[in-house]
N, C-alpha and C positions, 0 to 999 in steps of 0.2 A: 383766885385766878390761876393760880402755880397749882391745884388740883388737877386738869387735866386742860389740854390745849383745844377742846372744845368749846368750854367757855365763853361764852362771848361778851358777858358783862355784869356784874351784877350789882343789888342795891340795899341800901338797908333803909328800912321805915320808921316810923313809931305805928300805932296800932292803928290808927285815921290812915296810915296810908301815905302821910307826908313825907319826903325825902329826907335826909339825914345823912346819907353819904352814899357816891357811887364809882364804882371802878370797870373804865372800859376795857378791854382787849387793842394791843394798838391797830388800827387798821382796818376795825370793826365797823360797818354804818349801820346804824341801827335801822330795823323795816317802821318803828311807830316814829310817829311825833314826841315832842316829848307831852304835849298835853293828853295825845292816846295813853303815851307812856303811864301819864300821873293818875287818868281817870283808869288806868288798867290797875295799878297798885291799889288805887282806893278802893277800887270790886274785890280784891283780893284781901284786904286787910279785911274787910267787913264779913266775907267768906268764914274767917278766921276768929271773929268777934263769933258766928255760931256754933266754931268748931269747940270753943271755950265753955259754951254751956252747956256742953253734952258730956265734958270732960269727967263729971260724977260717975257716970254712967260706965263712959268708956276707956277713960284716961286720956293722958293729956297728949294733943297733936304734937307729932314727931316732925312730919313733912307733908306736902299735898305736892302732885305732881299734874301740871297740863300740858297736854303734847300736843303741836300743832304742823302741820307739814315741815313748813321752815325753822320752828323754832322747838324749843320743849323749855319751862321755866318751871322750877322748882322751888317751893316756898318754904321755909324751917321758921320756928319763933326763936325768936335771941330775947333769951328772957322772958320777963313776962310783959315787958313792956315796946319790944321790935321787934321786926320781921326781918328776914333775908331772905332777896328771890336773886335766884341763879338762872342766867339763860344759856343756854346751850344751843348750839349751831345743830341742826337734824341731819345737815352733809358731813361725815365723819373727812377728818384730818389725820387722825394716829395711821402711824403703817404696822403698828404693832397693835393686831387684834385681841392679845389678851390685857391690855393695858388699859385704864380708862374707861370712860364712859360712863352712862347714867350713876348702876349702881355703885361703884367707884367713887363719884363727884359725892352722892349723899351719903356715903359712908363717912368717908373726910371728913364732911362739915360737922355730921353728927360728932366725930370724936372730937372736933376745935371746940363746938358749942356743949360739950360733956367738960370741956376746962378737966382734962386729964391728958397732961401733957406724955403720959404712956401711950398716950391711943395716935398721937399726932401723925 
């Protein structure tokens, strides 16, 4: 959440897509229900169950990104056992244009979930 003030909330799963823990923005209302919410994570974990068998091939998923008018959520694996999807607000907030944003937010995560606290 301390990434950048876009953010608008994010979640962590196990690989079915179940909740596990989540952290909102304060202020934030979210556009799903939370049942959109859960059956959204669960398309998305399973998305990720196919990205895993191709992983021979192509190596292993970094991140997947979906962009939609109002929202953009970005999905990383935490381990090999959870997922974390980050949602991001599509109306920017920074007054400072070079600061933040997309590739910013997934840079970050990548160096927390690299567990090299050089990179943090």
């Amino acid at each position: 959440m301390d990434s950048d003030v876009n953010i608008r909330h994010s979640i962590v799963t196990d690989n079915e897509g179940d909740i596990l823990a989540t952290s909102h923005r304060e202020g934030v209302t979210n556009y799903l229900s939370q049942e959109e919410t859960e059956a959204s994570l669960k398309r998305a974990a399973q998305a990720w169950k196919g990205r895993k068998q191709l992983k021979p091939k192509i190596g292993n998923g970094l991140y997947a990104v979906a962009a939609f008018e109002k929202i953009t959520r970005m999905t990383f694996p935490l381990g090999d056992d959870n997922l974390i999807f980050v949602s991001m607000g599509s109306d920017t907030v920074r007054t400072d244009v070079h600061e933040g944003g997309q590739k910013q937010i997934v840079e970050h995560v990548l160096n927390i979930l690299s567990r090299d606290p050089t990179k943090e």
